[in-house]
C-alpha positions, 0 to 999 in steps of 0.5 A: 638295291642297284639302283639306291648306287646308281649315279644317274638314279640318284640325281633323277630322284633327287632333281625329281622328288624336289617338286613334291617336297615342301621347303617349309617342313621341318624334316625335308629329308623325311620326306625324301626318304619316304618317296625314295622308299615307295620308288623302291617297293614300286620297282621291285613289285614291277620286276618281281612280276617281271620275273614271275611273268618271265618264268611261266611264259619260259614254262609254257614255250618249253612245254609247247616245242611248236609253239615256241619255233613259231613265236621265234619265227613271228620275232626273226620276221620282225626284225628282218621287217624292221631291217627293210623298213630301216634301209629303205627309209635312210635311203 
């Protein structure tokens, strides 16, 4: 439902459905809803399985203390990686 309010949605919808509306149907609007409602289910199918997927890894890493310390250990590597890559290159 967000982004049916928000600005920067609507006019890429708008500028992007153009492309697959024929100009010479009756009921143009038709169309538009119709792929503004497909858009719609596909986004809440994707961050339902978002949010599905986010609980049971969030389960997993509280079952699994050692588990969790080491992932959080792998991603501040990572980033501390990242921010060496990052200064040696604007150099």
């Amino acid at each position: 439902m967000i982004s049916l309010f928000n600005p920067k949605a609507i006019l890429f919808f708008i500028s992007f459905f153009v492309q697959f509306v024929d100009p010479g149907y009756a009921h143009p609007v038709l169309s538009f809803v119709l792929l503004g409602v497909l858009a719609n289910l596909a986004s809440a199918l994707y961050l339902s399985a978002l949010i599905f997927g986010g609980t049971h890894l969030a389960a997993a890493f509280r079952r699994r203390k050692r588990l969790s310390a080491g992932m959080t250990s792998v991603a501040g590597a990572l980033f501390l990686g990242f921010a060496v890559k990052l200064s040696l290159s604007s150099a």
